[in-house]
C-alpha positions, 0 to 999 in steps of 0.5 A, a space after each residue: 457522511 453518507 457510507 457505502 457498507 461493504 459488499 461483494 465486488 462484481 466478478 468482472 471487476 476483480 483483479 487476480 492477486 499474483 501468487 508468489 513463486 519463491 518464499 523465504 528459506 531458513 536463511 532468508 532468501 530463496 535464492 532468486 535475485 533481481 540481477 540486473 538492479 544494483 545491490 542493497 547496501 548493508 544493514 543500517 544502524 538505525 532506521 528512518 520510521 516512515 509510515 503506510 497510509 491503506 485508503 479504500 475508495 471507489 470511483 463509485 463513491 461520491 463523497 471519496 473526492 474530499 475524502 482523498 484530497 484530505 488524504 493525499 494533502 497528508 502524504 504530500 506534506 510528508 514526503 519520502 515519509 508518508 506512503 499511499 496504497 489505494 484499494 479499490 472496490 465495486 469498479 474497474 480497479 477493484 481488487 479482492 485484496 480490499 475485501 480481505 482488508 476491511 474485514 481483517 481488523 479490529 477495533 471499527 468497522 470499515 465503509 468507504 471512504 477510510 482509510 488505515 494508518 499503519 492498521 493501527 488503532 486511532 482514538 478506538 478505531 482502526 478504519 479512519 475518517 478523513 477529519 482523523 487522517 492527519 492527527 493519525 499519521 503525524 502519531 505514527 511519525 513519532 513511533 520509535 522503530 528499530 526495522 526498515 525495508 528496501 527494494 530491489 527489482 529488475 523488470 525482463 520482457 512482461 516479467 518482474 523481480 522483485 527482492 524485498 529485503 527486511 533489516 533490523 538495527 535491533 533485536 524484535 522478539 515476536 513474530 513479524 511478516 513482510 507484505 508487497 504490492 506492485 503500485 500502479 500510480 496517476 491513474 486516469 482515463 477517458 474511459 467513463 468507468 475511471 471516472 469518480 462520483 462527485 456528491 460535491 458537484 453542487 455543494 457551494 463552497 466545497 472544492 469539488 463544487 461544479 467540477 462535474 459529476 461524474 469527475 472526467 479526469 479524476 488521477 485515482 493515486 497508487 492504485 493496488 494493482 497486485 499482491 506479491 506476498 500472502 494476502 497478509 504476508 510472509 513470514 520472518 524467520 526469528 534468526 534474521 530480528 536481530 541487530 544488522 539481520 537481514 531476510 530477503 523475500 524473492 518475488 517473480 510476476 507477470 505485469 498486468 496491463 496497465 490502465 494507464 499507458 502514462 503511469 508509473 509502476 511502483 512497490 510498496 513493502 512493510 513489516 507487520 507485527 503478526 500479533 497486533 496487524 500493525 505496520 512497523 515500517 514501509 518503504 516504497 519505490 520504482 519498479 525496475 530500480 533500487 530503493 535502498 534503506 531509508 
């Protein structure tokens, strides 16, 4: 397959990462709370391994139609269990969260269209081809875990707060950080800078054969829209990586426009192991409600 190298994204395309206005005292919440969301239960005992999938894609690209088909047949054969964060570079969504991420870890090299599972490494590489999607993320179900993550937020006027909560059902010795990013999902637009490249259009055989090149209504899926956390997460205080422990990171933002007025606004929080970059586990939901543990 043909492979975009990365490059620097043009200035008008890139989005702002929101910096957070609170972090985490040394108990483990700030104080801020998305009061209006009903409150996360307590502490599990144990924790359902779900697991984070980071493609890198780009309207531009044509071969990232079948790329992300391949993809997204994973996620949507794992449901509750698989979830997608699409980082977008060179066109309108793009995010310069992307380009901290394709040079952030080791083993491989990343070029669009791949993707991270966990950011683990998969048969020597960290940055997957589409034939590796599957085999990879079936892996990582099968990882024991002992974390887990809710959500709660509330959503006031052009604002948002939003409360990741990292539980433990156990001890973790080592150092861990949470990571958020506010989702906006089923983008699509008749706006021809939304539309995707297709390399397939007139490739017999393929499922994309004369769908149009450019594709017009291509739904580009979970869309990174913002940053809440430090661009490779807040830290864990060590008190809370204990059994029924608990930390809560408060995050306060201003919405962006969405590019679509019919999407849907969404979080996706994970607990990174700060030694290896691997994601522990991930949990996503609806801004504006509670997504409880598990």
């Amino acid at each position: 397959m043909k492979k975009l190298f990365l490059y620097a994204v043009a200035t008008g395309f890139l989005f702002t990462a929101c910096q957070k206005e609170d972090t985490a005292d040394p108990s483990g919440s700030s104080g801020m709370k998305a009061a209006s969301a009903p409150n996360v239960s307590p502490v599990p005992a144990t924790f359902v391994k779900k697991v984070m999938v980071e493609e890198f894609t780009s309207a531009t690209n044509g071969f990232v139609p079948e790329s992300s088909r391949d993809l997204y047949s994973s996620v949507k054969a794992n449901p509750g269990r698989v979830y997608l964060a699409g980082l977008h570079l060179n066109d309108i969504m793009a995010h310069n969260q992307t380009n901290r991420l394709m040079s952030a870890f080791t083993p491989g090299n990343a070029s669009i269209p791949c993707a991270t599972v966990d950011r683990a490494n998969f048969a020597g590489n960290t940055y997957l081809s589409s034939n590796q999607y599957s085999n990879a993320i079936s892996a990582s179900l099968l990882k024991p875990v002992t974390c887990g993550v809710a959500i709660n937020s509330a959503i006031t006027g052009n604002s948002a707060v939003i409360d990741i909560h990292a539980g433990f059902a156990a001890t973790m010795p080592g150092s861990y950080k949470i990571s958020a990013y506010l989702i906006e999902d089923r983008v699509v637009s008749g706006n021809p800078l939304f539309y995707q490249a297709n390399a397939f259009n007139n490739m017999s055989g393929s499922p994309f054969y004369n769908a149009g090149n450019p594709i017009t209504g291509f739904v580009h899926n979970n869309v990174v829209r913002r940053v809440l956390s430090s661009s490779m997460g807040d830290p864990i205080n060590i008190t809370a990586q204990v059994a029924g422990g608990s930390a809560v990171f408060n995050y306060k933002i201003d919405m962006p426009q969405k590019h679509n007025p019919n999407s849907t606004w969404k979080v996706i929080a994970f607990i990174t192991n700060d030694v290896t970059n691997e994601i522990v586990n991930v949990q996503m939901g609806d801004l504006g409600s509670l997504q409880d543990w598990n």
